[in-house]
N, C-alpha and C positions, 0 to 999 in steps of 0.2 A: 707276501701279503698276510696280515692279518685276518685270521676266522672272528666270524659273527655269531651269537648263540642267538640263534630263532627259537618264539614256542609258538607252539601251533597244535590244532588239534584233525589230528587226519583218521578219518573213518571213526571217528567218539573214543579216540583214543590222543589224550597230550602226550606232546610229543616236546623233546628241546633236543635241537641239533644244531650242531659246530657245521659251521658254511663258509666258504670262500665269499665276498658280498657279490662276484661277480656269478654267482652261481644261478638259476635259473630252480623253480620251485620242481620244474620236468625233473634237472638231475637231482635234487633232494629226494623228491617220492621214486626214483630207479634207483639211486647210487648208496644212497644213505638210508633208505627205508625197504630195496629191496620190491618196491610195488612197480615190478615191469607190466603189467596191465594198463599203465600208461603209455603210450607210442611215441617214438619221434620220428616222424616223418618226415618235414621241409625243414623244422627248427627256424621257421620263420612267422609262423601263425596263419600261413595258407591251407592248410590242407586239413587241420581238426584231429589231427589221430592225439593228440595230447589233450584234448580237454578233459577236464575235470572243473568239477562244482566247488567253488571255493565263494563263502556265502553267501549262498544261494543261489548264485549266478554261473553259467558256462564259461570258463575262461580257458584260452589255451596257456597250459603251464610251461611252455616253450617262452612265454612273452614275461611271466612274470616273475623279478627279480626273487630271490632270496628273503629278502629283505623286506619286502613288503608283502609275502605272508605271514609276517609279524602277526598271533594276536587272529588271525582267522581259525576259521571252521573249511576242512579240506576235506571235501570223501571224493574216492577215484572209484576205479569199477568194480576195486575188489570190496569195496564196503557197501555194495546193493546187495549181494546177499546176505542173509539173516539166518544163523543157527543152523549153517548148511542149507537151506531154502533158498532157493532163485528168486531173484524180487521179479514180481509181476513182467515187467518188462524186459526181461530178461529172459524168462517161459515164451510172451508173444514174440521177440525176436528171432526164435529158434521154430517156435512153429508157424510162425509166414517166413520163411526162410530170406530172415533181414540180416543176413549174415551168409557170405560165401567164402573166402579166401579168411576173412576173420581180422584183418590188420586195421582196417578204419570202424571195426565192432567196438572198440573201448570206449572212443571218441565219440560214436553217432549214438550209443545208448548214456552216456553221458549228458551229453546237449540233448536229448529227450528228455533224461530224467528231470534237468536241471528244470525244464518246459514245463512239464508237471507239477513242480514245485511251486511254479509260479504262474500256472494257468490248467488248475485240472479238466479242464474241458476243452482242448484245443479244438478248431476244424482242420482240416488238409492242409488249407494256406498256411495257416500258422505252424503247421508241422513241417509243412518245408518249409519256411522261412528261420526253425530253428536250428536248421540241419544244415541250413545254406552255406555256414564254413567248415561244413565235413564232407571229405572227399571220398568216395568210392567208386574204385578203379572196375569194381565187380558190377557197378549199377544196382543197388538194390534199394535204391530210394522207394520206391513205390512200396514196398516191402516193407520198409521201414514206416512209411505212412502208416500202413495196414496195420502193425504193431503196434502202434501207438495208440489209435485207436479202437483196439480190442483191449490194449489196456484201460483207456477210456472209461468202454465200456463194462469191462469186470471192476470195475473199482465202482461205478455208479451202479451196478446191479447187487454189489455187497453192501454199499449204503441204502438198498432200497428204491432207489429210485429208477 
């Protein structure tokens, strides 16, 4: 089969990679970029350990072709932090201990961020409703709540408000 050149830009960085078309954007960012901070879990889009923000938006990169990451904006987990700095979210998931075993941590502070992005003021419901396709065998939803909005709240107390 012939390879496909995708350009794509993952973590603010362009990228152009040679792809099988059947290949999945999961094995681009593990195989070809080396960013195993993405998870595969079910490889069906059950379970959330592959998500990543692809723009804007939480998608499991298990579902999504090669191919039609054409031309997006891709950050996984390893592009929340900044200049060696923990992004926010990233500090509260470790100090509400929203992380135990560690394997659906890539995924559920993903699908937060992505949350963020696009609702900086969540309440609970809407935190679990963003988390609802990430699985954790550990239980640490609530945790994860709590996380979120301690981010919440340092990101509204650095704006003042």
């Amino acid at each position: 089969m012939n390879e496909i050149e995708i350009h794509l830009a993952v973590n603010g960085i362009p990228r152009t990679i040679q792809s099988e078309p059947g290949n999945t954007l999961l094995e681009i960012l593990r195989d070809k970029l080396g960013l195993t901070g993405t998870k595969e879990g079910c490889g069906a889009g059950d379970c959330g350990a592959c998500v990543v923000v692809m723009d804007g938006q939480a998608v499991n990169a298990c579902l999504v072709l090669a191919a039609q990451a054409e031309g997006t904006q891709v950050i996984t987990v390893e592009g929340l932090a900044q200049d060696g700095n923990l992004h926010p979210l990233q500090s509260y998931f470790a100090e509400k201990w929203a992380l135990q075993c560690g394997f659906c941590t890539p995924g559920m502070l993903m699908s937060c961020y992505a949350l963020l992005l696009n609702n900086p003021n969540p309440d609970p419901d809407e935190i679990r409703d963003a988390i609802s396709g990430n699985l954790c065998r550990c239980g640490t939803y609530q945790s994860v709540v709590e996380a979120v909005l301690a981010t919440v709240k340092m990101s509204q107390e650095a704006r003042g408000g």
